[in-house]
LOVOLUM-688145 format. One record per residue (C-alpha): x, z, y; residue in three letters. Coordinates in steps of 0.02 Angstrom, whole numbers. Layout:
BEGIN
<rec><x>X</x><z>Z</z><y>Y</y><r>ALA</r></rec>
...
END
This chain:
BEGIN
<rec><x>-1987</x><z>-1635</z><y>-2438</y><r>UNK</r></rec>
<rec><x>-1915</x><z>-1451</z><y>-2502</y><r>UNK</r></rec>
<rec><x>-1996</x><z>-1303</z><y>-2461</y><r>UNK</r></rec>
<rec><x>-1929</x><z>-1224</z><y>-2303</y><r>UNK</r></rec>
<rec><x>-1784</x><z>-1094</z><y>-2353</y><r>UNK</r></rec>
<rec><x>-1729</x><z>-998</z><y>-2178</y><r>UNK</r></rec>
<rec><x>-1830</x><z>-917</z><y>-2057</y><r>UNK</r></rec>
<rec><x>-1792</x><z>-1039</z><y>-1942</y><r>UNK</r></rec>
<rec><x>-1832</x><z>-1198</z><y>-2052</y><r>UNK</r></rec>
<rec><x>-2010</x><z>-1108</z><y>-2078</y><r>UNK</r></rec>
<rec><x>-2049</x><z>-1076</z><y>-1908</y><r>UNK</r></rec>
<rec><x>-1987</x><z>-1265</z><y>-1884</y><r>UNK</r></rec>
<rec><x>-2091</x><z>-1331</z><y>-1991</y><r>UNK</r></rec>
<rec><x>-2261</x><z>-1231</z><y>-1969</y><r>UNK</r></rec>
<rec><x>-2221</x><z>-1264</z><y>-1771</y><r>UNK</r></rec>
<rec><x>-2220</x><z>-1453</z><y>-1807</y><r>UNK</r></rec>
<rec><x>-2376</x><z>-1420</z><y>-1948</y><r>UNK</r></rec>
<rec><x>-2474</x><z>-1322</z><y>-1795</y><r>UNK</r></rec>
<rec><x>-2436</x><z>-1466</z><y>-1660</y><r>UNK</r></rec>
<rec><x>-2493</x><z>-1611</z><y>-1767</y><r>UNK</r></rec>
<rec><x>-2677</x><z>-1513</z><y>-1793</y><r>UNK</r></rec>
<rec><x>-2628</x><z>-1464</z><y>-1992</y><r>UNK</r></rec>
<rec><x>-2687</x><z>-1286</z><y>-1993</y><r>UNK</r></rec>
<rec><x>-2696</x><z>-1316</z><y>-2178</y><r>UNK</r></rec>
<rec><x>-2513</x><z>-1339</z><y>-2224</y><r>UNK</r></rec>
<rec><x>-2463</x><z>-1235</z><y>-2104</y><r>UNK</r></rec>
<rec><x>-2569</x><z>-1083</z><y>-2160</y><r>UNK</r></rec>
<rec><x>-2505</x><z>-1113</z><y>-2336</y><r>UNK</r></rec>
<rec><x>-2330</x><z>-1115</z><y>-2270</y><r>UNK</r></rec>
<rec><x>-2360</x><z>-940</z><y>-2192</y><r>UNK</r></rec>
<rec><x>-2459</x><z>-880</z><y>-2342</y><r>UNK</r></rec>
<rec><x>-2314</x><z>-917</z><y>-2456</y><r>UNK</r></rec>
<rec><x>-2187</x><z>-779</z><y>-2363</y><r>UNK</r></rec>
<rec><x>-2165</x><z>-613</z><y>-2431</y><r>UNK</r></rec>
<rec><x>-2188</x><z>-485</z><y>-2280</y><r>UNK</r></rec>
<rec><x>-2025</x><z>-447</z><y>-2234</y><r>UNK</r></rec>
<rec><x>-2012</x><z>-640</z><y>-2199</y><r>UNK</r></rec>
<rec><x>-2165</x><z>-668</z><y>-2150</y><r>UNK</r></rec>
<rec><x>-2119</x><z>-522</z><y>-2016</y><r>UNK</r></rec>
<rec><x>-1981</x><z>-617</z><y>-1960</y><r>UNK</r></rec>
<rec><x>-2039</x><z>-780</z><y>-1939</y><r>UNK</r></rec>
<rec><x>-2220</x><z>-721</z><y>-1829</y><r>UNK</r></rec>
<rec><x>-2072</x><z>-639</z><y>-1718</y><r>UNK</r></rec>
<rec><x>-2003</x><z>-816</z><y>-1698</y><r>UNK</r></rec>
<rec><x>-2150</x><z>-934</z><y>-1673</y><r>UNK</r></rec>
<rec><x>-2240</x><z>-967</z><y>-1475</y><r>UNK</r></rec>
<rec><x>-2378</x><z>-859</z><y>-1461</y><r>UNK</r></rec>
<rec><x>-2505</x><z>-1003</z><y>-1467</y><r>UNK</r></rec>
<rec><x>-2434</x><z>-1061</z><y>-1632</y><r>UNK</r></rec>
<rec><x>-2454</x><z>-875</z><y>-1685</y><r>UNK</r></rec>
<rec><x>-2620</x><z>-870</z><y>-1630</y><r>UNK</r></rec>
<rec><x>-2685</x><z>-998</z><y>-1722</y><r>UNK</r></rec>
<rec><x>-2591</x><z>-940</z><y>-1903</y><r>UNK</r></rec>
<rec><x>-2689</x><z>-793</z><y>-1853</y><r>UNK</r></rec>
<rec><x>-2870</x><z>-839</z><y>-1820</y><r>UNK</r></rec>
<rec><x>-2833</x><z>-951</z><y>-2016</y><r>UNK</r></rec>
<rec><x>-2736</x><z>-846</z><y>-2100</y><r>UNK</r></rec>
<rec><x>-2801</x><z>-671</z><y>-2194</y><r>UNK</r></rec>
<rec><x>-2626</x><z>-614</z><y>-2162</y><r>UNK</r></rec>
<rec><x>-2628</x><z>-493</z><y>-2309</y><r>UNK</r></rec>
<rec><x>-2421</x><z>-534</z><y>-2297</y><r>UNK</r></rec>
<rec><x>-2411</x><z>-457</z><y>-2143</y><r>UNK</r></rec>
<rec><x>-2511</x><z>-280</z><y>-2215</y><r>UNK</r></rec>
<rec><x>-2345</x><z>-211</z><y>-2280</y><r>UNK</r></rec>
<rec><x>-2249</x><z>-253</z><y>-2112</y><r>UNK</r></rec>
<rec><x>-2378</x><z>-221</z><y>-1963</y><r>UNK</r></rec>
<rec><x>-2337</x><z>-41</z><y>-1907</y><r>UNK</r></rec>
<rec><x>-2154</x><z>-138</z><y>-1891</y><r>UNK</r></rec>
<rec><x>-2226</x><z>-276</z><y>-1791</y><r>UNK</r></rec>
<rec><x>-2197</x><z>-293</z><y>-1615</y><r>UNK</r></rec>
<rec><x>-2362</x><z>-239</z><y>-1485</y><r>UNK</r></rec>
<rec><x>-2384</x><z>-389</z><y>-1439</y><r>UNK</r></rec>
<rec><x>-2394</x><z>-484</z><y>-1598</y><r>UNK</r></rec>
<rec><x>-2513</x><z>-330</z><y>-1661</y><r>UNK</r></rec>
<rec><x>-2600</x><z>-347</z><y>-1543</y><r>UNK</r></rec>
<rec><x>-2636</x><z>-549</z><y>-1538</y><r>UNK</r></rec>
<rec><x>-2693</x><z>-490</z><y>-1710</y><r>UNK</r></rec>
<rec><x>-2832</x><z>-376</z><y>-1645</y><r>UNK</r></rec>
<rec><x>-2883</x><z>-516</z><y>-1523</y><r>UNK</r></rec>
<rec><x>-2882</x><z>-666</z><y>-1634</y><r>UNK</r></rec>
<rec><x>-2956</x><z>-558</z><y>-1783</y><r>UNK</r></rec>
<rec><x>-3073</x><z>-428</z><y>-1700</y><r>UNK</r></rec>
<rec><x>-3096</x><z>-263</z><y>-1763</y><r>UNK</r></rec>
<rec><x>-3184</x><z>-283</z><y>-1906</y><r>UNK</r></rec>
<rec><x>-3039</x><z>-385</z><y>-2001</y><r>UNK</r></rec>
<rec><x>-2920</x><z>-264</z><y>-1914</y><r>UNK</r></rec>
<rec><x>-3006</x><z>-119</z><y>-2013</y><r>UNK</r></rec>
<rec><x>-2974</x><z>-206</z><y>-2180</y><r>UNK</r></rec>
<rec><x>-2796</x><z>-227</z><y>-2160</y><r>UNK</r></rec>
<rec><x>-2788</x><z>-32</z><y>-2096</y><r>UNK</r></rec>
<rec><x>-2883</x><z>21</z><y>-2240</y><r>UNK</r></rec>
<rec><x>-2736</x><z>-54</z><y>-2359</y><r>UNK</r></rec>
<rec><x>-2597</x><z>58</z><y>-2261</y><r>UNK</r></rec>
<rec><x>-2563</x><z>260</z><y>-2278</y><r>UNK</r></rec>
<rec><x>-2634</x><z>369</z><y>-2140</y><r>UNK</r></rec>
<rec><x>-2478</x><z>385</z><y>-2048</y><r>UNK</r></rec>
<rec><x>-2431</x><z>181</z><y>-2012</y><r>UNK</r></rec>
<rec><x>-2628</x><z>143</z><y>-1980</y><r>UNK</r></rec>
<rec><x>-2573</x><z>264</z><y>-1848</y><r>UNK</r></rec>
<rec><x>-2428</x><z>189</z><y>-1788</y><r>UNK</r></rec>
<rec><x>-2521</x><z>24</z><y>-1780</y><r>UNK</r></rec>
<rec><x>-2665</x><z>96</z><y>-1670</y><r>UNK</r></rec>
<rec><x>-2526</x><z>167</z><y>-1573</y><r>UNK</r></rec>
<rec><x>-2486</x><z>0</z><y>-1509</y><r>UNK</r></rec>
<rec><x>-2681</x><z>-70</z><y>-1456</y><r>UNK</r></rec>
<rec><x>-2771</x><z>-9</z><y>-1304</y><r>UNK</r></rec>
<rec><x>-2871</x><z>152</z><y>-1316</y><r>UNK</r></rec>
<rec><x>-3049</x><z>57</z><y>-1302</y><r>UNK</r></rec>
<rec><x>-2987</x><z>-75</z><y>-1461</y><r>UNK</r></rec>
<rec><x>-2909</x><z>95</z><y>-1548</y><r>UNK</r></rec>
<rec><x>-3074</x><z>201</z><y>-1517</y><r>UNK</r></rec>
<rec><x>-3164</x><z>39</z><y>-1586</y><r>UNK</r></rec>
<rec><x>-3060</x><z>48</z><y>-1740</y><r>UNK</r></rec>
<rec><x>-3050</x><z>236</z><y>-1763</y><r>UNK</r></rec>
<rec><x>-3257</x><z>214</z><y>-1760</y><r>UNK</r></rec>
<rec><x>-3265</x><z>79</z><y>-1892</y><r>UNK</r></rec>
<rec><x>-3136</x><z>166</z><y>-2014</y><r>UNK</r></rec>
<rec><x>-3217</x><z>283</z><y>-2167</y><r>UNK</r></rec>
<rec><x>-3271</x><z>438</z><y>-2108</y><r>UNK</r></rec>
<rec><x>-3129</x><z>549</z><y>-2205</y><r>UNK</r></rec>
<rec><x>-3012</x><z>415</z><y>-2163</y><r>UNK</r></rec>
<rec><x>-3045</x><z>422</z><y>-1968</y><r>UNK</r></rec>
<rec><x>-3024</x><z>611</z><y>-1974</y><r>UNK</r></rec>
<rec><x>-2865</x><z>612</z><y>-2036</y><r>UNK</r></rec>
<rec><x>-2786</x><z>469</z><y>-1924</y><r>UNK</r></rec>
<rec><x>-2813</x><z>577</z><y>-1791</y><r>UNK</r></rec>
<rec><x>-2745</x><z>723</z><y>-1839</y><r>UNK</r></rec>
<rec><x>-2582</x><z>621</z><y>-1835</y><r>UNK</r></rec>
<rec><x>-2627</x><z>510</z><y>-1665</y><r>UNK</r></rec>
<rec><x>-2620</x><z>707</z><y>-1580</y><r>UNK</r></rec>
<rec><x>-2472</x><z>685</z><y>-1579</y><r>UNK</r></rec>
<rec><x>-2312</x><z>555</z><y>-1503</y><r>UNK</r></rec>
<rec><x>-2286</x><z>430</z><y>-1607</y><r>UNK</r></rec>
<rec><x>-2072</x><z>487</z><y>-1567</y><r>UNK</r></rec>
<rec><x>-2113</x><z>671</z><y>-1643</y><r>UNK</r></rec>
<rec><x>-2107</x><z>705</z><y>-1834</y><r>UNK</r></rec>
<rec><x>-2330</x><z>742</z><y>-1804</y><r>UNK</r></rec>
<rec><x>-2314</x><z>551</z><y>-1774</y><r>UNK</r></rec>
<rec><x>-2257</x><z>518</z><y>-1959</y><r>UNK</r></rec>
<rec><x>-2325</x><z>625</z><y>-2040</y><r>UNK</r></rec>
<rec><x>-2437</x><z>624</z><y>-2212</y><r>UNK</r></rec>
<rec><x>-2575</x><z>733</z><y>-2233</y><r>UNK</r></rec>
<rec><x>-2667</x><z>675</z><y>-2374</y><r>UNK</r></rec>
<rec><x>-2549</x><z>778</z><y>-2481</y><r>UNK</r></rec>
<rec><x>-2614</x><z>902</z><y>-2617</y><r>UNK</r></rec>
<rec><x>-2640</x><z>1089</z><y>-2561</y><r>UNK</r></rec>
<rec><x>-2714</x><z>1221</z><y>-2644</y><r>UNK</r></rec>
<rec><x>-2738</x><z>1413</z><y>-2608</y><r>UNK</r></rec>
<rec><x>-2634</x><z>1529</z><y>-2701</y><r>UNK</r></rec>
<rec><x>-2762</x><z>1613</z><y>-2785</y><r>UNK</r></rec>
<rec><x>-2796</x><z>1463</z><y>-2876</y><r>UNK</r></rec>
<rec><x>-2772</x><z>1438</z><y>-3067</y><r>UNK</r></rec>
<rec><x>-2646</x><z>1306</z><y>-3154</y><r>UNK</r></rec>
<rec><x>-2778</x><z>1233</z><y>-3253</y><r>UNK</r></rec>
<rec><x>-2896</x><z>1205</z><y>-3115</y><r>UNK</r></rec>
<rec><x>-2763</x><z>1157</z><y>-2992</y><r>UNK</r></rec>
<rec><x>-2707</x><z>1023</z><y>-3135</y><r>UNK</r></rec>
<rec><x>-2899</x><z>980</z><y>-3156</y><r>UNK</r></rec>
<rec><x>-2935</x><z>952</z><y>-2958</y><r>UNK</r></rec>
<rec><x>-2750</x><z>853</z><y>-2929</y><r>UNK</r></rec>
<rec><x>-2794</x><z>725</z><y>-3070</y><r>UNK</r></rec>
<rec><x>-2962</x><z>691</z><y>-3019</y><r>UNK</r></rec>
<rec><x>-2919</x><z>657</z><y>-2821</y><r>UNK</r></rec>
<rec><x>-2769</x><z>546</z><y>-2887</y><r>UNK</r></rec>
<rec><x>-2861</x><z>451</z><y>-2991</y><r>UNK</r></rec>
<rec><x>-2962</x><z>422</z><y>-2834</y><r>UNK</r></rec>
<rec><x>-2817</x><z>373</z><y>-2724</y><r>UNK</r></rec>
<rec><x>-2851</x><z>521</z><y>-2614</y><r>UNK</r></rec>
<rec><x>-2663</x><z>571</z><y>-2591</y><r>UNK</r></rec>
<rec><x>-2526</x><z>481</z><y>-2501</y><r>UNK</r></rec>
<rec><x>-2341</x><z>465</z><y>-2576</y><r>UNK</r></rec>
<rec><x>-2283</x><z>665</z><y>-2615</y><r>UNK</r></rec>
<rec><x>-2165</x><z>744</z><y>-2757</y><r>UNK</r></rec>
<rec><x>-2251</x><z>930</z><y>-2729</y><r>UNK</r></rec>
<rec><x>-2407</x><z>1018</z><y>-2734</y><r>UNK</r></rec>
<rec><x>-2428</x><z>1154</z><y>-2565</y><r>UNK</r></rec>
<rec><x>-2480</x><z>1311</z><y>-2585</y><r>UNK</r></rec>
<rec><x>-2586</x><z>1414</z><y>-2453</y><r>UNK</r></rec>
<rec><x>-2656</x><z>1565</z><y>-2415</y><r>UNK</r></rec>
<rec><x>-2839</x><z>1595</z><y>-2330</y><r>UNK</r></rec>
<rec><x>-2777</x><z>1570</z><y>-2154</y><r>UNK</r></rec>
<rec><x>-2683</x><z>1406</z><y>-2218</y><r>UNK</r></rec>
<rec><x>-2518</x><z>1496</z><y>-2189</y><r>UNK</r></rec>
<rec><x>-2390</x><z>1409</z><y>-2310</y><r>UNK</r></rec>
<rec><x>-2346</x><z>1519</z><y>-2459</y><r>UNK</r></rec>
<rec><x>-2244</x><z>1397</z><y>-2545</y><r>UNK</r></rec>
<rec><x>-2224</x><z>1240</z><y>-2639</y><r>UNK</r></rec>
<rec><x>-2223</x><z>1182</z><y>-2842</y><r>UNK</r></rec>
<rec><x>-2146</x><z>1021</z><y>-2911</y><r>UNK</r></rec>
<rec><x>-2288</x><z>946</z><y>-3006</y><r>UNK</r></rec>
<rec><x>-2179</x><z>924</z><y>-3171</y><r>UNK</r></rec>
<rec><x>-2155</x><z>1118</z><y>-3149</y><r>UNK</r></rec>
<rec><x>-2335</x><z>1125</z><y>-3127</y><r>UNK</r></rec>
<rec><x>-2362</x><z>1071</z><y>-3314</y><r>UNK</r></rec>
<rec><x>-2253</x><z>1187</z><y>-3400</y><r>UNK</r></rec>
<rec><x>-2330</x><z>1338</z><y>-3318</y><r>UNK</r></rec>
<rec><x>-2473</x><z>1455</z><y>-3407</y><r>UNK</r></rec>
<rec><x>-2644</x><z>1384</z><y>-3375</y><r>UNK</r></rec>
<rec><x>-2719</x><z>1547</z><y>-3333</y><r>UNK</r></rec>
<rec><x>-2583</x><z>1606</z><y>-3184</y><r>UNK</r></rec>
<rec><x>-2622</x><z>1586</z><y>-3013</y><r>UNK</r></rec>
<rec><x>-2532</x><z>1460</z><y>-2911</y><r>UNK</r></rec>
<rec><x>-2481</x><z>1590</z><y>-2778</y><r>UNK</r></rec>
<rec><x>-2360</x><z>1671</z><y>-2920</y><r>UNK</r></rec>
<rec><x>-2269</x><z>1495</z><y>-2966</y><r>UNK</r></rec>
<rec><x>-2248</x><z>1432</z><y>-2805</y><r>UNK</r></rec>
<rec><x>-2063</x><z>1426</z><y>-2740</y><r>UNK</r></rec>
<rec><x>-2009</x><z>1488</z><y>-2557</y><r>UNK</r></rec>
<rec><x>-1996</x><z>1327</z><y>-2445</y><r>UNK</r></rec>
<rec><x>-1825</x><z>1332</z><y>-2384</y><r>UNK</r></rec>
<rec><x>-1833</x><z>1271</z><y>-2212</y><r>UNK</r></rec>
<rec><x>-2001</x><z>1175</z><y>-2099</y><r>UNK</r></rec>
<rec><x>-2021</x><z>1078</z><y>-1960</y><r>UNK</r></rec>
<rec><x>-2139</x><z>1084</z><y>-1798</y><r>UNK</r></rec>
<rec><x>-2246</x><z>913</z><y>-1775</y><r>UNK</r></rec>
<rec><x>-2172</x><z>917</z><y>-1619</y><r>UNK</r></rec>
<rec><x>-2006</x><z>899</z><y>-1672</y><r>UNK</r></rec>
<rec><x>-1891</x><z>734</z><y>-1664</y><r>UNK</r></rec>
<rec><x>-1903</x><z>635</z><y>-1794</y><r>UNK</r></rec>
<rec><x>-1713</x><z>624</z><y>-1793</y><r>UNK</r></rec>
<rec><x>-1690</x><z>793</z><y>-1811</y><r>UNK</r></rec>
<rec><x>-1798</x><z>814</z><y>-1960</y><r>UNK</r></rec>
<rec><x>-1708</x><z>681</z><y>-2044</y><r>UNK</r></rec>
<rec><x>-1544</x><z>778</z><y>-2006</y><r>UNK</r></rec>
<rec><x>-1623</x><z>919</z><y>-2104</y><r>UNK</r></rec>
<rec><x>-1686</x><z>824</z><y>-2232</y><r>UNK</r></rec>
<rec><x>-1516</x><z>756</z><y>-2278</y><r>UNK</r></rec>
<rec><x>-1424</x><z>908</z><y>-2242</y><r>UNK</r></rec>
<rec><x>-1548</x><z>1004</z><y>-2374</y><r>UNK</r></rec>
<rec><x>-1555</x><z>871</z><y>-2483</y><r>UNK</r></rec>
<rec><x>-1750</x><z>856</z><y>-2460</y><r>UNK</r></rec>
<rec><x>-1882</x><z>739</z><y>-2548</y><r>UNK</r></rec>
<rec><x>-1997</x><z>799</z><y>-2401</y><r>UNK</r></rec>
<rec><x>-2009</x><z>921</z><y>-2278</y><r>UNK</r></rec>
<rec><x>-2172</x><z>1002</z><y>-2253</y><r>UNK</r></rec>
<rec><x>-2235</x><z>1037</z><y>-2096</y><r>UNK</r></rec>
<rec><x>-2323</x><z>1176</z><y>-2000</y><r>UNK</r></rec>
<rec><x>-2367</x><z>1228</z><y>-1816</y><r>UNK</r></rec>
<rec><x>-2327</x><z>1401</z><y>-1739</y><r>UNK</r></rec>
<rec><x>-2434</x><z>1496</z><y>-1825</y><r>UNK</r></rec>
<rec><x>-2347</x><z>1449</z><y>-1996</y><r>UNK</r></rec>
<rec><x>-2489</x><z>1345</z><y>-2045</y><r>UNK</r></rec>
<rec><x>-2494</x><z>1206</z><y>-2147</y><r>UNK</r></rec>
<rec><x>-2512</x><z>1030</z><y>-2073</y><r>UNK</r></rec>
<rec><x>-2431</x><z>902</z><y>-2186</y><r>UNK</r></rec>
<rec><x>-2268</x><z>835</z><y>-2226</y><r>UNK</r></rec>
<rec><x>-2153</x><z>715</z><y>-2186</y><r>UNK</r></rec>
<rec><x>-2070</x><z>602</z><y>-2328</y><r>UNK</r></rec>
<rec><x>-1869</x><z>553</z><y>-2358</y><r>UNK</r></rec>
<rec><x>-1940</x><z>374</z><y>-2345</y><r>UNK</r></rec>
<rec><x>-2014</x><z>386</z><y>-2186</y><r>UNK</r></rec>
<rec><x>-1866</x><z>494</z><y>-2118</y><r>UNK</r></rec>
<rec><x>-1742</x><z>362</z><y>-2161</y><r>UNK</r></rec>
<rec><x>-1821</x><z>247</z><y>-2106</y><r>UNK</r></rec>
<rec><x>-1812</x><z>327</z><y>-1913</y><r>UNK</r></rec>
<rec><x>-1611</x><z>341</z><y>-1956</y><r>UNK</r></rec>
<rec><x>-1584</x><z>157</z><y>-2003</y><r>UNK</r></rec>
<rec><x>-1689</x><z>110</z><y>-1833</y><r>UNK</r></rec>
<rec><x>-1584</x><z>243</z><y>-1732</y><r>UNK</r></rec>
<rec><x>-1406</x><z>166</z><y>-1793</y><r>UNK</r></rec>
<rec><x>-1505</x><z>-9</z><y>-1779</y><r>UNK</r></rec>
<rec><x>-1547</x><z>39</z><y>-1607</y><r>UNK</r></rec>
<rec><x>-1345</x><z>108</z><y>-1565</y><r>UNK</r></rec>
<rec><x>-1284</x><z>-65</z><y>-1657</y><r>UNK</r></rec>
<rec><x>-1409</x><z>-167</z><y>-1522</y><r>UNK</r></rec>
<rec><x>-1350</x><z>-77</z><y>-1358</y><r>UNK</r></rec>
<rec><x>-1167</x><z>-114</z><y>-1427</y><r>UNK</r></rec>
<rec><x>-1209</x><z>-303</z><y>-1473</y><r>UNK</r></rec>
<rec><x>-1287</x><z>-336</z><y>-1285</y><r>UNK</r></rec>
<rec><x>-1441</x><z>-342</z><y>-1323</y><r>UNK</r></rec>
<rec><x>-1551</x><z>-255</z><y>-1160</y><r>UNK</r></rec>
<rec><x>-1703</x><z>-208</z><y>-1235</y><r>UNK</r></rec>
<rec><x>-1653</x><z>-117</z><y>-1401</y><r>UNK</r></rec>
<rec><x>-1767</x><z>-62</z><y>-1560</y><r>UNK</r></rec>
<rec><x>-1842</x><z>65</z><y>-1524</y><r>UNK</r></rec>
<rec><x>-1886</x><z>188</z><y>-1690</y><r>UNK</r></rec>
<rec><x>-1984</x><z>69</z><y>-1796</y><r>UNK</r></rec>
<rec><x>-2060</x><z>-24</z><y>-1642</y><r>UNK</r></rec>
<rec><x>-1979</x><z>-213</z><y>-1612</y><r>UNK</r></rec>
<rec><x>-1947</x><z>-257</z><y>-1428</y><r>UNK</r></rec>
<rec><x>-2009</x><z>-419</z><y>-1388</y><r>UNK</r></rec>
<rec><x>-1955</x><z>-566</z><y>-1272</y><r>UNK</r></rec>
<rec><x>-1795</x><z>-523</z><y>-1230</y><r>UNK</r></rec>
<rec><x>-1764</x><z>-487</z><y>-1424</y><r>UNK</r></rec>
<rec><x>-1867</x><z>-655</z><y>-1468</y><r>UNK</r></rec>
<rec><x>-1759</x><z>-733</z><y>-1359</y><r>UNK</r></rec>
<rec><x>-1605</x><z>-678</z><y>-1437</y><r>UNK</r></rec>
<rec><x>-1661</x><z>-693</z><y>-1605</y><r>UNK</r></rec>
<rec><x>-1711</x><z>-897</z><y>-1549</y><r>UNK</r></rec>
<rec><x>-1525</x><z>-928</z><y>-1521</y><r>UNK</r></rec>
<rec><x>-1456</x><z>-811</z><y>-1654</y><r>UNK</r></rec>
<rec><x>-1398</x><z>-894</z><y>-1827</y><r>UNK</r></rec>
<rec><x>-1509</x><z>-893</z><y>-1983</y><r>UNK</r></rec>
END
């Protein structure tokens, strides 16, 4: 027989794999779907076929997709799995969707996690989880490179290479600058960074930052400025004018696709619309069930 093609032929077929008691084939089945697929088809299947992909499965295709997943589904994962093989997954994802996934689990299974994460990691998870998951705080990336203005090139330079190589920094296109009180002086686009003279301080290349947002703010409305100011990313500070983190043009179009997704839902008839990245789940299972692949 073929390999499966649609969604709907897969969750067929590893339905029918789960019912006749072969877990094997029907782990390799799931195995074999890249995670937007994979995504789609967990959506689709009966929660005890789920459940049992799950507790065989190391689900490394779902990684990618599981801030996306529904809270149901991500959490069946944290029951079947446990904790422990929860926190590997998390560890693959940047600090801002590990939130968004322990956004969806119960505070005792989230304080569980939060405990079990690295130390450094844990810390700066929730800095973000302060904040509503709706708000821009709730996106946001912190592991981003900032330095104090009185810092020089050549030892900015030296410091930025060594955390990279290190995989201490989260997707960015600009190095922040500070001042003592974390106050944001400016920003410098690292390919500007290289051309500058080793021995000037970081505080006299930095450009003005055009415009901020609050952590507070809606995510829509950062994405709004974003577009309107043609941003890469939009750094973020609280009242004081200190520096927090920033959020990318990724992540922000991301919330605009799942706000028109959300307007294109109401207007289909579907009750229970997407809701930012979150999936809504059985009236939107149901639908999906009796919607053509």
């Amino acid at each position: 027989m073929s390999a499966p093609n649609s969604v709907a032929e897969v969750v067929d077929v590893i339905s029918e794999c789960i019912e006749r008691n072969n877990i094997e084939k029907a782990v390799a089945v799931f195995n074999s779907l890249d995670p937007p697929k994979a995504m789609d088809v967990v959506i689709r299947l009966d929660s005890h076929v789920r459940r049992k992909i799950f507790a065989a499965s190391n689900l490394d295709n779902l990684v990618e997709v599981l801030a996306r997943l529904p809270d149901e589904i991500v959490y069946e994962i944290a029951a079947v799995k446990g904790v422990d093989d929860v926190v590997k997954l998390l560890v693959k994802l940047p600090v801002d969707e590990i939130a968004d996934v322990l956004y969806k689990l119960p505070s005792k299974t989230r304080l569980d996690i939060l405990k079990l994460l690295p130390p450094e990691l844990s810390s700066e998870v929730g800095k973000i989880m302060k904040f509503s998951p709706e708000s821009v705080g709730g996106i946001m990336t912190t592991q981003v490179p900032v330095f104090e203005g009185d810092v020089a090139v050549s030892e900015a330079i030296d410091i930025y290479m060594q955390k990279s190589r290190l995989g201490l920094y989260d997707k960015h296109n600009y190095i922040y600058v500070i001042d003592k009180n974390r106050k944001l002086i400016g920003y410098i686009d690292l390919k500007t960074l290289l051309t500058k003279p080793r021995s000037a301080k970081l505080a006299d290349c930095a450009e003005k930052v055009r415009v901020h947002v609050d952590p507070f703010s809606d995510r829509e409305e950062a994405a709004k400025i974003a577009i309107a100011y043609d941003l890469a990313e939009v750094p973020v500070v609280d009242i004081d004018g200190r520096f927090l983190g920033i959020v990318t043009l990724d992540d922000l179009l991301d919330v605009v696709v799942s706000e028109h997704t959300e307007d294109l839902l109401k207007y289909g008839g579907i009750l229970e619309a997407i809701r930012g990245s979150y999936i809504t789940t059985s009236p939107l299972k149901l639908a999906l069930k009796r919607a053509p692949m």
